[in-house]
N, C-alpha and C positions, 0 to 999 in steps of 0.2 A: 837488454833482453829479459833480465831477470823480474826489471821492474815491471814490461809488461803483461811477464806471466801473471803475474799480483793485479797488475790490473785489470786483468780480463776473469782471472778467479771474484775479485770481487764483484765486475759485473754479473757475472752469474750466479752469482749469490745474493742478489741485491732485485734481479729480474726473477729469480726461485723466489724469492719473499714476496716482489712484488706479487706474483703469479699466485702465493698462496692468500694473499691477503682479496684479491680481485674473485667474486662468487662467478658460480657460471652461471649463463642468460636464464633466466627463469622461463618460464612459461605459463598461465593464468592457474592458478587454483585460488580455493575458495577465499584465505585468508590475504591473497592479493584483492580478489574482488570487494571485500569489504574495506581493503585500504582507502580503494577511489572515493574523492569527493562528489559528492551528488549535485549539481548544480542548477540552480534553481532563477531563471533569468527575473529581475523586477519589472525595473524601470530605467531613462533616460534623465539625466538632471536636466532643469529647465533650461542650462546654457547649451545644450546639445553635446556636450563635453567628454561626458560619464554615463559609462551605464554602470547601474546599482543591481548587483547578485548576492545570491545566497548561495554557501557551501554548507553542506551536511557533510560531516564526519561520525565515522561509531567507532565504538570502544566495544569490541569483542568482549574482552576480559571482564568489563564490568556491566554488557548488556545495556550502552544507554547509545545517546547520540548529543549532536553537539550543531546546532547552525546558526552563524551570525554570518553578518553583512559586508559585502568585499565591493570595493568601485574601480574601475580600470578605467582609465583615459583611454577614448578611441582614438587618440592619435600616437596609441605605444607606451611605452615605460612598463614600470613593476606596479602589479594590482596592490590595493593598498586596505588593509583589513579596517572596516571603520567602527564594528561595534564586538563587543567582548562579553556580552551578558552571558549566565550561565543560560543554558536554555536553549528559546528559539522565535529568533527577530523574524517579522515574515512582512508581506503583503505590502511594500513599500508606496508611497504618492505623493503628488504635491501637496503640500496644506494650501489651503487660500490664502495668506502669509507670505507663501513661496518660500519656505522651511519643506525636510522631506518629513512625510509623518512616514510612521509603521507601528505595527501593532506587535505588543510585547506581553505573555501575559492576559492576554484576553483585554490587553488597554493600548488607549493610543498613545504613543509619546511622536514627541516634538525634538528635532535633531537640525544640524547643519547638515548640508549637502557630504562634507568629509567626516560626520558621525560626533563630531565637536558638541556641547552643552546639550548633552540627552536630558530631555524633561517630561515627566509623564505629564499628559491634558487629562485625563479619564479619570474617572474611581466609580464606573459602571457598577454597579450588584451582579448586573450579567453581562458576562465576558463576548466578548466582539469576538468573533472567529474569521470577522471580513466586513470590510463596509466602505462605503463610496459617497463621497461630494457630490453633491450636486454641479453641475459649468457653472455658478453663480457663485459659491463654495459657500452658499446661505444655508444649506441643509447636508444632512447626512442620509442615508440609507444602510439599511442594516438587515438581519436574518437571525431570527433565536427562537427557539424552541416553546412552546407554549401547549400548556394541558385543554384536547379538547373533548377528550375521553373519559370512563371511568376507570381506574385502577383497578387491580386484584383486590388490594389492599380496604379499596371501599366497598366493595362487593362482601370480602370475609373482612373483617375489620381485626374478628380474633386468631387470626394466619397474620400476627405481626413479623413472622423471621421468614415468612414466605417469600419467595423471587419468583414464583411463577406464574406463565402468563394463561389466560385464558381464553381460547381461541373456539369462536363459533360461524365464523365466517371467513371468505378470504379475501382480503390479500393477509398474510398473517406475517410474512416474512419477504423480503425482496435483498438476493443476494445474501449480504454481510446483515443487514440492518432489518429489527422487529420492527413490527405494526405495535404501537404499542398505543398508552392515551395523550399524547403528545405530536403533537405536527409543528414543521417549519411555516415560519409567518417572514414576511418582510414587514419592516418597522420602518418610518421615516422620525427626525426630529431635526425643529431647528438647530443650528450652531451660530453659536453668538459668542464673540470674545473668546475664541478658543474652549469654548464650554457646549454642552448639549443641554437641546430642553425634554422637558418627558417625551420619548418617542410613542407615537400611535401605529397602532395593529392595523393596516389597509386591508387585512382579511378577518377580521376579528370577528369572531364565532363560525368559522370556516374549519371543518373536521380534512380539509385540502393540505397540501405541501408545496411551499415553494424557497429554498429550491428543492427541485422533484427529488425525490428517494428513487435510488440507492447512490447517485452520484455527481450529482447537484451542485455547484455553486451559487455566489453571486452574480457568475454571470447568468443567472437564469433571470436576474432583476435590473435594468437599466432603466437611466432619466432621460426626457424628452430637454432640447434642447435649453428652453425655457426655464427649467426646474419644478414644471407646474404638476407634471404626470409621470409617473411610474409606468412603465412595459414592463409586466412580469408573466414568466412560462408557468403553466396547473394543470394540472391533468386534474378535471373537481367533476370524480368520480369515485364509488363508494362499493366495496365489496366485489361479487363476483365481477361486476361491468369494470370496478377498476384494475382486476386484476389480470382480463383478457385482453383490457385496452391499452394500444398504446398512443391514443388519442388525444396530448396536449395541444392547450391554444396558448394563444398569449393576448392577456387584456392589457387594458389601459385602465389605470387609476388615475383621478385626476384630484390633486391636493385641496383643489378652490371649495368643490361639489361636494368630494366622499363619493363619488358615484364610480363605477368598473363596469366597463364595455368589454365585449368579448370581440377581438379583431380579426378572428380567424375561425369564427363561426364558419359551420360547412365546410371546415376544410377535415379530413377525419383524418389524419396521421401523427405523426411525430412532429411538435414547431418548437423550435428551441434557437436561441442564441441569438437574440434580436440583438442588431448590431443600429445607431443610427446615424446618419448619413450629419457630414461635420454642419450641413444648412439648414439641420431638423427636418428637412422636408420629407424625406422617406427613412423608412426604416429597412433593412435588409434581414434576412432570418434563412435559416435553416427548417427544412420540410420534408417529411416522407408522405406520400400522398395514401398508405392505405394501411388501415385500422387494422391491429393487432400485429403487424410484420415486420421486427422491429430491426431486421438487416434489410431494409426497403431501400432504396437509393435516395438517399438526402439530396435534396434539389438545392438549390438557391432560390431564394423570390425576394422580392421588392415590391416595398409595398407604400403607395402617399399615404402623410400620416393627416390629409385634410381631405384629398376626395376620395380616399379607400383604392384608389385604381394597385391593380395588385399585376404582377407581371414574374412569368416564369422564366427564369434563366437556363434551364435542367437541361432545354432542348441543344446545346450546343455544345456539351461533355458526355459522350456514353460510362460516364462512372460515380460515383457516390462522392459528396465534399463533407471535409471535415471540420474545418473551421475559416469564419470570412471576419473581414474587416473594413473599413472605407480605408480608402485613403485620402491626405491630407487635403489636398482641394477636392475631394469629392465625387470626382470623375471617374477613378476606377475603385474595383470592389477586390481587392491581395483574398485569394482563398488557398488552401493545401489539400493536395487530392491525391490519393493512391496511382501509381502508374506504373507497369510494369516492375513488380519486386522493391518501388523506390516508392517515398511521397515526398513529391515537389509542390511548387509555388506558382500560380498563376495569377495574370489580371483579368476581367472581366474589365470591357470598356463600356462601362454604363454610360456614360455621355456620350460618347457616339452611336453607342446603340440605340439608344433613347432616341435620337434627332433622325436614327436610318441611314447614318455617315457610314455604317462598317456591315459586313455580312455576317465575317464571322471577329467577333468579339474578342474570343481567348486568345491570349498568349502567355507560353509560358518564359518564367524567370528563372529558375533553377534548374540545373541540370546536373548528371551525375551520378554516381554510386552510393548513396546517402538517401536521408530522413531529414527531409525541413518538420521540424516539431512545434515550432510553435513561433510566431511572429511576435518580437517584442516593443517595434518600434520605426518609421521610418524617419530617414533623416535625406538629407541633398543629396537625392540620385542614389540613395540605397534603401536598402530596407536590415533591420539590422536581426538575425534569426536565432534560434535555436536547430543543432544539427547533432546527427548523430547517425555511427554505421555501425555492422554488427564486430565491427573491433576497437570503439569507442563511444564513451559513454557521452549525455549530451556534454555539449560546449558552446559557447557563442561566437556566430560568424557577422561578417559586415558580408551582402548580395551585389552585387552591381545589379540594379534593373537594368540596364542595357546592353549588358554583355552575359551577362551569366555569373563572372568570376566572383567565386568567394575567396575572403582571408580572415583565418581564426583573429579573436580579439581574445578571450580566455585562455589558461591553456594549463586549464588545475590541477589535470589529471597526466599530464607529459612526464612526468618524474618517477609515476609508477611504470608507465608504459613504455618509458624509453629503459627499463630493466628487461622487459620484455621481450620472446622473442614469438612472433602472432604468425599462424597461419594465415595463406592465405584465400580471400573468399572469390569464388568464380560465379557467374551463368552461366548456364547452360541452357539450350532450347533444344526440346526431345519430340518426339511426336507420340501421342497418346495412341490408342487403340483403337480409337476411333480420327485418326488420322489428324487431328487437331492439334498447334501449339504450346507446349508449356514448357515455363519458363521453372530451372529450377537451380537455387540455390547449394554451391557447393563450399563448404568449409573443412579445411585440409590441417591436418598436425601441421606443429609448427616444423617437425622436421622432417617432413614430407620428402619420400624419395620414389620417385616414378618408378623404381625397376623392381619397388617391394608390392606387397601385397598387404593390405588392410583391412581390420573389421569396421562394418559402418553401420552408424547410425541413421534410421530413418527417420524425421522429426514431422511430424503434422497437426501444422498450425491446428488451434483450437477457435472456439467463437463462438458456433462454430465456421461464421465468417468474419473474419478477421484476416486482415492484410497481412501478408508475409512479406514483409517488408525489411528495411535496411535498417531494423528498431535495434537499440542496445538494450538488454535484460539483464539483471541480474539476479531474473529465476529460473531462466531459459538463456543458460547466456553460450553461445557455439562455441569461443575460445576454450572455455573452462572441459566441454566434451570432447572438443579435439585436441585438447591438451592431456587426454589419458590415450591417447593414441590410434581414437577413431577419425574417420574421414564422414563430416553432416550431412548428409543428404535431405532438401528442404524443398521439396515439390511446391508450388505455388498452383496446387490441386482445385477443380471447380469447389466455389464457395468463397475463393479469396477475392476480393475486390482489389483492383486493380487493372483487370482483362476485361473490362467491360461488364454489363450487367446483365447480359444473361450469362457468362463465364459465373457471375458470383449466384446468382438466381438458381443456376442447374443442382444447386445440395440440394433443394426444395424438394425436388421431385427424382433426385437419384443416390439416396444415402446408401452405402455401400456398393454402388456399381462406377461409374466416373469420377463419384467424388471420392 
């Protein structure tokens, strides 16, 4: 008896340690949100094996950040860190080798699929920020900065410590980034032996930008399937007309000539994102049909890149698309579209549309309480994504096309979160004042008790059209305000796309009454 007393003292003395040793469940603040790794999806290796990401980590205490390169087997196990640079490894791809390149450093290096014998190919003068093989891997493409302006500095010569700019006209500023004497140029050059030759300016003495200012990639610049032409997106206009317009085309440069057509003459809106079809035959692209409106509903079009016949997709979505793709044989066109509070994943059946086999076209592929964010890849009957909801940041999922079902592949951020204890996020459908549907987002404390009473917060999306969606923020991020013990309230108010496009249209003509 006695012995048991002893025993059962030291269990509670043993369960009291444990108990003091164990934190209680946290709930999001600021210094958990900068724990999470940011994860940044690349590439697939060529054996279909691997996918290649990036993790961003920061360091509060010393103000910096930290991103190298991670690859997980899509068939499970432990993700496996392949590169250790101080710094930041980005923009991964095949070399024509079949080695992975990535750019380090504003240079290319040369690596094994598992990050094994790192070797820089480059010693540029100017740093690569992003660049692309040609399908023949004979050439490269590129984007850098080139003076087509005058400076302050040559204007006063004796204002040597001057920084300032001179401004007589507009556009002078867009967003983040000045008008200054310097524009984006795409560059092409041979690659031979793992080396580049002098790359040539395809807009050279062009006062233009590609890619467009203020948010522009590479993908504003792709190859025709051949390697012979360039499709790049310009707005190539100048002052006031450039600064009301939002009038890009997208031409063709063609390597043999030096000569640049304009492909989308007469069309007067937003043309961005030419995607080309894997048989070079047509090109697909992104379109808003009217000059100056720059929350206008992006259409999809198609367009042959030999008898110009161009074809509108728009008529068979009432809502704006964000980004499209071909897929692998060519038939269908994967796009991602705002849809009730979510943005999912659809196919467009261009082949059967094209021949008059289908009426209606779309179908959608994902479904759910989620943010498909960006397509990284398909493979045998998936498509392999980036995902995210407002209680987790992205991650990469595998899609079944044929079922819906996703299953996470990453999971970089589960270690923070499974400390965590997350409110949970609701819909709701209210009826407006004018008798109409809206859909609105609720986010609840995490320790949410029905029988109390709570202060709430109102949150309204900005844009000021922009989707209120299933995005994860971490400048806007809901956990982090309902974790001071308010409950979110996030209206999906006229102007959010999503609800169709005169839902998003109505800010235009009712700012501070419905919207």
């Amino acid at each position: 008896m006695k012995e048991n007393i002893i025993m059962i003292r030291i269990l509670v003395v043993c369960m009291a340690l444990i108990a003091i040793k164990l934190p209680a469940q946290n709930t999001m603040s600021p210094e958990l949100l900068w724990q999470l790794g940011r994860v940044g999806a690349q590439t697939v290796s060529p054996d279909g094996n691997f996918v290649i990401y990036s993790v961003r980590y920061y360091d509060t205490e010393k103000n910096t950040s930290e991103s190298n390169l991670y690859r997980q087997n899509l068939q499970g196990g432990a993700p496996e860190q392949i590169t250790d640079m101080p710094g930041t490894e980005y923009h991964v791809m095949a070399l024509p080798n079949g080695k992975m390149g990535f750019l380090y450093n504003g240079q290319l290096w040369s690596a094994e699929w598992d990050g094994t014998n790192a070797t820089q190919l480059t010693q540029s003068a100017t740093a690569f920020s992003d660049l692309q093989f040609s399908p023949d891997g004979k050439r490269i493409l590129m984007d850098r900065s080139v003076k087509t302006g005058t400076t302050t500095l040559e204007q006063y010569p004796d204002l040597q410590q001057s920084n300032a700019y001179i401004i007589n006209d507009l556009m002078y500023r867009h967003w983040d980034s000045w008008s200054d004497a310097n524009s984006n140029h795409i560059f092409y050059a041979d690659w031979l032996n793992g080396a580049a030759s002098e790359a040539v300016d395809i807009m050279k003495g062009e006062p233009y930008d590609c890619p467009t200012m203020p948010f522009g990639g590479l993908e504003d610049a792709v190859w025709s399937k051949d390697g012979n032409t360039i499709y790049y997106v310009c707005k190539k206009k100048q002052g006031v007309a450039y600064a009301i317009s939002t009038n890009t085309d997208i031409y063709a440069y063609n390597l043999t000539s030096g000569t640049t057509r304009n492909l989308t003459s007469g069309m007067m809106g937003y043309d961005t994102h030419p995607v080309i079809s894997p048989d070079g035959n047509w090109m697909a692209f992104l379109s808003m049909e009217r000059d100056g409106f720059e929350a206008d509903k992006n259409r999809i079009m198609v367009q042959h890149l030999t008898t110009g016949e161009r074809k509108d997709l728009s008529g068979f979505i009432d809502e704006t698309v964000e980004s499209i793709t071909w897929s692998k044989d060519g038939k269908k066109i994967w796009f991602i579209a705002p849809t009730k509070g979510t943005k999912q994943l659809f196919a467009f059946d261009f082949d059967s549309y094209y021949r008059g086999l289908r009426i209606f076209p779309i179908q959608p592929v994902s479904f759910g309480q989620h943010d498909i964010t960006a397509i990284v890849a398909e493979l045998d009957g998936e498509l392999l994504v980036t995902r995210t909801d407002m209680n987790h940041a992205t991650e990469i999922f595998r899609l079944n096309i044929d079922n819906g079902q996703m299953q996470a592949v990453t999971h970089v951020n589960d270690s923070v979160y499974n400390q965590l204890s997350l409110g949970k996020v609701e819909s709701h459908w209210i009826k407006t004042t004018d008798e109409k549907d809206m859909l609105v987002w609720m986010i609840y404390p995490p320790d949410f008790d029905s029988t109390k009473t709570y202060p709430t917060l109102l949150y309204c999306q900005g844009g000021p059209q922009g989707a209120l969606s299933q995005f994860y923020s971490y400048r806007w991020n809901f956990q982090l305000m309902a974790a001071q013990g308010y409950i979110v309230v996030a209206p999906n108010r006229r102007g959010m796309p999503g609800h169709g496009v005169a839902w998003n249209e109505a800010i235009s003509t009712d700012w501070g009454g419905q919207a």
